[in-house]
C-alpha positions as CSV (number, residue, x, y, z in Angstrom):
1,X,41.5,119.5,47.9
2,X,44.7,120.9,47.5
3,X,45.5,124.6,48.0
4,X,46.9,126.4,44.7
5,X,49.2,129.6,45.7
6,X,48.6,131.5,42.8
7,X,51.7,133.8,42.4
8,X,54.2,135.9,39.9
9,X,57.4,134.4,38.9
10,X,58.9,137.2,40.6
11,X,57.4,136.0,44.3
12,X,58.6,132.3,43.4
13,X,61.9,133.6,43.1
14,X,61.6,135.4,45.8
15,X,60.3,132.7,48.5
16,X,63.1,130.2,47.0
17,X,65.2,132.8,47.7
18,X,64.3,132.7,51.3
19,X,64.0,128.9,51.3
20,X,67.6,128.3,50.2
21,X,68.9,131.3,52.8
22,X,67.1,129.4,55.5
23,X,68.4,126.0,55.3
24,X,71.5,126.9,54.5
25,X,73.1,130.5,56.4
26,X,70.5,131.0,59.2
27,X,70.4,127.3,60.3
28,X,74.0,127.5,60.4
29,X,73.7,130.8,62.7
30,X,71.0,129.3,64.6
31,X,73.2,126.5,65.2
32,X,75.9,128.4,65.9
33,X,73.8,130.2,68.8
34,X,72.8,127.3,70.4
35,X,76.5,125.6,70.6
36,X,77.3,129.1,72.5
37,X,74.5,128.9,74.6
38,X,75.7,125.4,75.7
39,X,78.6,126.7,76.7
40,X,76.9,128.9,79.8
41,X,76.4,125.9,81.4
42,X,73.2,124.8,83.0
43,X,70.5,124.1,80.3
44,X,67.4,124.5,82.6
45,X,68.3,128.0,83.5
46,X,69.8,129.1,80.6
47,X,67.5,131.8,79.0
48,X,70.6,131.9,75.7
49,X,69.7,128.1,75.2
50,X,65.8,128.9,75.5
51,X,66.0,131.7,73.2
52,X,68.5,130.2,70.6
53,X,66.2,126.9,70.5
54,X,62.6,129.1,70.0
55,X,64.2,130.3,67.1
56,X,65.3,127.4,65.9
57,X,61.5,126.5,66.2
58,X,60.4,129.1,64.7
59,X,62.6,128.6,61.7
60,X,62.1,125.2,61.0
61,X,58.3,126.0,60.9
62,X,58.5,128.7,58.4
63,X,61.0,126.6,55.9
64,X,58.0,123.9,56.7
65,X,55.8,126.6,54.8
66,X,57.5,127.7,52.2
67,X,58.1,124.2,51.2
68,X,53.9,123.4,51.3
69,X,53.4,126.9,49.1
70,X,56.2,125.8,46.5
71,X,55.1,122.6,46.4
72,X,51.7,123.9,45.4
73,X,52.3,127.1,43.8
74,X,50.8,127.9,40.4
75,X,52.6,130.7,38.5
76,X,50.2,132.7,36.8
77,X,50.9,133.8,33.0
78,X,50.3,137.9,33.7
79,X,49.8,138.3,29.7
80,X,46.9,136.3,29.3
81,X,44.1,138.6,28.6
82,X,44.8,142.3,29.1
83,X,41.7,144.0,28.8
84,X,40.4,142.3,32.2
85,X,41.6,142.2,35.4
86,X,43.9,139.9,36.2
87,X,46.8,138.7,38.8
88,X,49.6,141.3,37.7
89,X,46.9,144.1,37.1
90,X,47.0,147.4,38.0
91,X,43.4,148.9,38.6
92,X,42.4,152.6,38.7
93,X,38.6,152.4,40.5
94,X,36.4,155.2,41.4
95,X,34.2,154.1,44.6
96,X,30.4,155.5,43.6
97,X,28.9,157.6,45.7
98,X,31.9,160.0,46.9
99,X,34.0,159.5,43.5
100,X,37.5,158.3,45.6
101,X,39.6,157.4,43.1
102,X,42.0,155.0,44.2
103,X,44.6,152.4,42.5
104,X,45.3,148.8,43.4
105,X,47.7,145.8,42.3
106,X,45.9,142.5,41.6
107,X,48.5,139.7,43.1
108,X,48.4,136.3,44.5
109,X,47.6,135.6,48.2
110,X,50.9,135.3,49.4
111,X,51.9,138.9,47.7
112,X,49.3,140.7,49.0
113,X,50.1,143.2,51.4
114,X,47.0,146.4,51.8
115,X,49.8,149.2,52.8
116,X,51.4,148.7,49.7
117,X,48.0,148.8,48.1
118,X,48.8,144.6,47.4
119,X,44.8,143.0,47.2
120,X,45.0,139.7,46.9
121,X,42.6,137.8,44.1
122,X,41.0,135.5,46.8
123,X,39.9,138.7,48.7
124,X,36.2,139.9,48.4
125,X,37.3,143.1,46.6
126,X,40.2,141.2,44.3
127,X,37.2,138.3,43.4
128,X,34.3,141.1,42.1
129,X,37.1,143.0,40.3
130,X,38.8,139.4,38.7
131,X,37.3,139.0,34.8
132,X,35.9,143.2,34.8
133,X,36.8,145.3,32.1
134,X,37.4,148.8,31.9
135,X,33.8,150.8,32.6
136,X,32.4,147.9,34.3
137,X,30.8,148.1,37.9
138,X,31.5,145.9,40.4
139,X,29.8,144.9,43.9
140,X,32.0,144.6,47.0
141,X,29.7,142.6,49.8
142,X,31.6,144.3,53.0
143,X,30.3,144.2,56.9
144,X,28.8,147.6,56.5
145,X,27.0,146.2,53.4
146,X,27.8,146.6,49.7
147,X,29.8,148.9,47.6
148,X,30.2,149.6,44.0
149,X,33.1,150.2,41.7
150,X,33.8,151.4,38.1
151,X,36.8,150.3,36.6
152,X,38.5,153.2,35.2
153,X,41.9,152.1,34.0
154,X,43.6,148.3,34.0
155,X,47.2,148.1,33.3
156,X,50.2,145.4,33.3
């Protein structure tokens, strides 16, 4: 089975963005870098050389992934049905119990980032809130057992 990156057309753009930058600009830098390095003579002592070709490494491997999650990403339609949660929601919940009130953006896995209050849909909090409505109560199963939500507010 395949693996579908469920994203925004904004975060396509985004990592193509990055893919073209990297094949093109920093490969030529990289390469750059490691001509230099050649130039200090000795390869087997040359920490320049050693550096310049772990980041070659390392580049090459993250254009290798951005290709597999374009290849296989799935742009979501964020208009679809806008009285449920969705990817491209923004949910107001109230935790029960102590009433925190706290807001969340619904994204794609490869958006998600917690600081920037990003949950991803494939998370255990973004899968119970997927499909709610507002008013509905939802069950998070965490390590320190389960919490409930209410959906106050869902907005695009």
């Amino acid at each position: 089975m395949v693996k579908e990156y469920k994203m925004s057309q904004a975060r396509k753009d985004e990592l193509e963005a990055e893919l073209l930058y990297s094949k093109t600009t920093r490969a030529d830098e990289i390469a750059e870098l490691i001509k230099e390095a050649r130039g200090f003579g000795d390869l087997s002592e040359n920490s320049e050389y050693d550096e310049a070709k772990n980041e070659q490494g390392k580049l090459y491997s993250r254009i290798a992934e951005l290709e597999e999650i374009l290849l296989h990403a799935v742009v979501v339609d964020e208009a679809e049905d806008l009285s449920k949660v969705s990817i491209g929601s923004r949910v107001t919940v109230v935790r029960l119990g102590d009433e925190a009130v706290m807001t969340y953006n619904i994204v794609g896995s490869q958006e998600a980032n917690v600081m920037e209050k990003k949950i991803s849909e494939d998370s255990p909090f973004g899968k119970a809130l997927m499909g709610a409505k507002e008013g509905d109560t939802v069950t998070v199963e965490a390590p320190r057992g389960s919490i409930r939500y209410r959906v106050e507010k869902i907005e695009r």
